[in-house]
MARKOLBA-386731 format. One record per residue (C-alpha): residue in one letter; x, y, z. Coordinates in steps of 0.5 Angstrom, whole numbers, plus 500, padded with zeros to 3 digits. Layout:
# MARKOLBA-386731
aXYZ...
***
This chain:
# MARKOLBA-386731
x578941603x572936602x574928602x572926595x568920596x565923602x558921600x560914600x558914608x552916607x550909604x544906608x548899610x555902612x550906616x547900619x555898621x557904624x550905628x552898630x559900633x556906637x550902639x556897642x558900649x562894652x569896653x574892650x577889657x570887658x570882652x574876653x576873647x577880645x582882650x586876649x586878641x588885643x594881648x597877642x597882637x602885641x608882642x606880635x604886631x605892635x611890637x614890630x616896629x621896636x626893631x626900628x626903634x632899637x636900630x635907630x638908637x643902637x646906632x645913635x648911643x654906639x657913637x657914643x662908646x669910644x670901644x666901637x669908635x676904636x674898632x671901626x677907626x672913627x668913622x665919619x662923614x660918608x662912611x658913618x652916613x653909609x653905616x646908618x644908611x645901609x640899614x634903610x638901604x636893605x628895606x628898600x631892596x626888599x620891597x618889590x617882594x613884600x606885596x606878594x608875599x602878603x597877598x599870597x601867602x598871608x599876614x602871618x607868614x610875611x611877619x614869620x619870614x621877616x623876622x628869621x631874616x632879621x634875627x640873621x642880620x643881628x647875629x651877623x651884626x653882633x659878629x662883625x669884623x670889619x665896617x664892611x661886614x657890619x653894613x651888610x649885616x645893617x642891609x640884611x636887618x633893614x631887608x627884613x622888617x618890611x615884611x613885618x611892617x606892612x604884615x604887622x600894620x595890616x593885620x593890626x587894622x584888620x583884626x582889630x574891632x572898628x572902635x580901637x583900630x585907630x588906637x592900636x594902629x596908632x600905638x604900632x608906632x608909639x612901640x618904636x620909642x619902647x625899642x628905642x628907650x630900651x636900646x638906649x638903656x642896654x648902650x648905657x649899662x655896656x659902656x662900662x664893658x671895657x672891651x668889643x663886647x660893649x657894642x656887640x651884647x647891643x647889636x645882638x640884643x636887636x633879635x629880641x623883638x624878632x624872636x618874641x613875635x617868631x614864638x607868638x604870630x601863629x597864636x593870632x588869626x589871620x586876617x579875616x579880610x585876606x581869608x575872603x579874598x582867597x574863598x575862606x569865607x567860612x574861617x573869616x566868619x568864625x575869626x570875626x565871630x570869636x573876636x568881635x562877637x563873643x561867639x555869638x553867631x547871632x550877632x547883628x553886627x557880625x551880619x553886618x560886617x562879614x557882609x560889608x567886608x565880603x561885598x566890598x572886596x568882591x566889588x574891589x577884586x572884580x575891579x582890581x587886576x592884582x598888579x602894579x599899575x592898578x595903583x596908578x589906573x584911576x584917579x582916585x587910586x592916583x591920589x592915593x598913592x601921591x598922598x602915601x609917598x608924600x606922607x613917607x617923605x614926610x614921617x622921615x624928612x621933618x627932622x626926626x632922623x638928625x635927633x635919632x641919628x645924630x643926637x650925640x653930634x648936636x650936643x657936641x655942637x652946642x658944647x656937651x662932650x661928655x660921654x656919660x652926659x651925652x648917654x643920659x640925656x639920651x636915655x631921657x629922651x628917649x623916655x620923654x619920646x615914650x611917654x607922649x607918644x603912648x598918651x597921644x596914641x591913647x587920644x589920637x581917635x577922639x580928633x580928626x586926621x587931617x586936623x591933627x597932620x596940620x597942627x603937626x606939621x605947623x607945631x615941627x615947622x615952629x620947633x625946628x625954627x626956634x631951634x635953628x635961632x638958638x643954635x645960630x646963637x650959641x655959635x656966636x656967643x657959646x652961652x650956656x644958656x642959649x644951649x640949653x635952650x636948643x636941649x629944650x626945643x629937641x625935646x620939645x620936637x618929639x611931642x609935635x612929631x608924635x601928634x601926626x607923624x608917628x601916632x597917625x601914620x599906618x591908622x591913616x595908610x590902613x584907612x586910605x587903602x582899599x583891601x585890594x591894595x592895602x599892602x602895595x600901598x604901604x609898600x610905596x609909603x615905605x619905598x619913599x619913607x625908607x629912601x628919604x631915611x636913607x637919603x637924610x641918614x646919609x647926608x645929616x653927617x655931611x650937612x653938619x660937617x660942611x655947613x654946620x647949623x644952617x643945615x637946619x635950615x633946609x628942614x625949616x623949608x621943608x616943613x613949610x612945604x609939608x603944610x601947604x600939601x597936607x592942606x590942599x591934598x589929605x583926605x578926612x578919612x576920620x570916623x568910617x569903617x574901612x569897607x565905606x573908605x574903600x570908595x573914598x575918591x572914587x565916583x559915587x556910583x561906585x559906593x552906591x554899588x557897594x552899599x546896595x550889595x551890601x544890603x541885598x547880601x544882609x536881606x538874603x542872609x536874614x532870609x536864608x536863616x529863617x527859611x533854612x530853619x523852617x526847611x529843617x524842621x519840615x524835612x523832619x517832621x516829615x521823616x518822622x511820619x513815616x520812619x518814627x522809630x530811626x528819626x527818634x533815635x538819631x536825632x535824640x543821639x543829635x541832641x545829647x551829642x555835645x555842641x563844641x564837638x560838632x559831632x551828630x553820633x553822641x549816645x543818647x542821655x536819657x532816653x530823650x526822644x523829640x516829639x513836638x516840632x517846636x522842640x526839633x526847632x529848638x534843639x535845630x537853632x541851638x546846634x546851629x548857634x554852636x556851629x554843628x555843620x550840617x543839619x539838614x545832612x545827618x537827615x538826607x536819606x528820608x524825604
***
């Protein structure tokens, strides 16, 4: 299946971008500012998604404590499905309020709100008396981290340099295992607690992350994107200038981008109504958004919430009781889950998306296949053999999961989604995502009750489906920036707009410097010829004044008096390179 909108790359200025990103070929860890960039997204952004990660396992190893199946009566069934639910539960109800607090008050102060409410929830958790007390403190949790996620993703794509976007939004979803691996080691080390706090030091362990990106997100910008479209223009310039340029305001490409982006949000705002049903008023937006909450079904009906939820009922299936066993085949589990998904993260940009959704889908449809045969076996035979076969193929799943559904998802949700309506469209992948995980958690304990290992079988016709709509219905969005996806469905008409703005506003910017400069040197030299004296002694304070000051008042070093036009224009481009507003100003009261 072709892209629609696939023309839209091959506009001239985008062109120009892209040329640019491949022309660039200093590694990241060679750009100082970018390194540091890189190094504060992480435990802000990046590491948002090991809350997810701790939640998931926290609740999967809390089982396995026999302290916590005592206070809470053993709990089962539904109880134990609303338990592990309620956490997906709380996100959905959050929801509806996510979109507007990106869109209003930035990326930042999304991250910032979700994660005091997510340090609540833990305490409470931790504090708990009663099942009931300790599902409303799983909804509080589950209601804080959309917040974060879909601030977190965004910005991660937005504030990252085109040629590591797709890694680092690749590697917001490998950090879950990190969550993940360390919930599983912190369970395993307090089962020797022989009293409550053997789940509760676990349940309160799960406001690290939330603290962590509490004391870091105001060390990391906003996103330049979301500057624009609140009229910014000129701290978005300076961000991108810093990040993606070493500061040299000079760059090329940074003209290139801060025009495609500007151009580009303008034709989407211009076209965009700021409301919900902007998301289903074209169709291209349509598709879009069919694509998205099928891709969240997906990321949480493939299987993937039976293991990290119910690890410990499926070894009981297959004959392993042993709580210690139990605790660490999860922990190497988890570990394995770390490994891969890190490597593929590390390899995602190299293939295209589609391609790799495909061999996702088709590589979980023949794990979960084999699965259900050995386990169908094991009950008619109980051989341990054929258990330790299903061990394998649960290992075997993650790595056919990470390849699509966790190293992909939000490189692929930031690249379908126009600015405009980025963070509604994330919001309706995690509605759908968090529906089918509250779906799936609550009736995985009921299937397995009820029918045992056929309830496997269901997610083998799932999958199945899976690959017939990633096949008729993703989209290539594989090797473009995100201002030429930002036309990819829509009429070609609409993308030859965007590019020629884009060009029109790169030709006038190029324009604007040189005669601006010229004007400059003119309006001075001028001035000189009739007031000598004061011209001499103020632009020689301007000269001596120190550049990163922005200030015109320094004293004078020296004497040094400027003469020659030459040397005013050397003087002028040096004070504009560093960013001393106002050049043409501090001269305003001569001709």
């Amino acid at each position: 299946m072709s892209p629609v909108g696939g023309n839209a790359a091959k506009a001239h200025a985008p062109d120009v971008l892209s040329r640019l990103v491949e022309q660039d070929k200093v590694p990241w860890y060679k750009k100082r500012n970018l390194r540091v960039l890189y190094a504060l997204l992480l435990p802000t952004c990046i590491g948002i998604e090991m809350t997810s990660g701790f939640d998931s396992q926290m609740i999967n190893t809390v089982q396995i404590a026999p302290t916590w199946q005592n206070y809470f009566n053993h709990p089962g069934g539904a109880l134990l499905g609303i338990i592990s639910a309620a956490y997906n539960l709380g996100a959905i109800c959050a929801l509806p309020f996510v979109p507007w607090v990106n869109d209003t008050w930035g990326r930042r102060w999304a991250i910032f709100g979700g994660s005091w409410v997510m340090v609540v929830g833990a305490i409470i958790q931790a504090l708990s008396v009663n099942a009931t007390m300790y599902i409303i403190a799983r909804w509080i949790l589950g209601f804080g981290i959309p917040f974060c996620i879909i601030g977190g993703s965004s910005l991660m794509g937005e504030l990252a340099y085109p040629k590591e976007r797709a890694i680092m939004t690749s590697l917001f979803n490998a950090l879950w295992f990190v969550g993940s691996l360390i919930a599983a080691g912190v369970s395993f080390g307090t089962q020797v607690i022989p009293n409550d706090w053997a789940w509760r030091i676990p349940s309160l362990l799960q406001a690290g992350p939330s603290l962590i990106q509490i004391c870091f997100i105001f060390f990391i910008p906003e996103s330049p994107r979301f500057l624009i479209s609140k009229e910014r223009s000129e701290e978005a310039y300076h961000i991108l200038v810093h990040y993606h340029a070493e500061g040299n305001l000079h760059s090329p490409f940074i003209r290139a981008e801060m025009a495609q982006i500007t151009s580009t949000i303008r034709i989407e705002l211009q076209n965009s109504k700021r409301s919900w049903l902007e998301m289903f008023s074209t169709p291209g937006m349509r598709r879009r958004v069919l694509v998205g909450s099928f891709l969240g079904l997906f990321t949480q009906w493939s299987g993937n919430t039976l293991i990290s939820y119910y690890l410990s009922a499926l070894l009981k299936m297959i004959g392993y009781t042993d709580p210690n066993f139990k605790s660490k085949l999860n922990v190497g589990w988890t570990a394995w889950n770390l490994v891969n998904a890190v490597l593929i993260s590390l390899l995602v940009r190299r293939f295209p998306r589609r391609k790799m959704y495909l061999t996702c889908a088709i590589s979980l449809l023949c794990v979960y296949i084999s699965w259900t045969v050995s386990m169908a076996r094991f009950m008619q035979t109980s051989s341990k053999i054929t258990a330790k076969v299903t061990i394998f193929f649960i290992f075997a799943y993650s790595p056919c999961y990470n390849i699509g559904y966790n190293a992909l998802t939000y490189t692929f949700l930031v690249e379908l989604f126009p600015f405009a309506q980025r963070a509604k469209g994330i919001t309706i992948f995690q509605f759908f995502g968090r529906s089918a995980g509250f779906f799936t958690t609550f009736v995985n304990p009921i299937g397995l009750d009820n029918v045992s290992w056929r309830w496997l079988i269901t997610y083998c016709v799932w999958l199945a489906f899976e690959i017939v709509f990633i096949y008729f219905m993703f989209p290539e969005t594989y090797g473009r920036t995100l201002e030429e996806l930002a036309f990819l469905f829509e009429d070609q008409s609409l993308a030859d707009e965007a590019a020629a703005k884009v060009e029109k506003h790169l030709q006038q910017e190029l324009t604007d410097w040189d005669s601006g400069q010229k004007s400059v040197v003119t309006h001075i030299t001028a001035a000189h010829s009739k007031y000598p004296s004061e011209v001499d002694e103020r632009f020689s304070r301007w000269v001596a004044a120190e550049p990163e000051s922005g200030s015109w008042d320094g004293t004078a070093s020296g004497g040094i008096v400027w003469h020659d036009e030459n040397e005013i224009r050397q003087q002028t481009e040096r004070k504009k390179r560093s960013g001393v507003p106002g050049v043409e100003d501090r001269f305003s009261r001569w001709p």
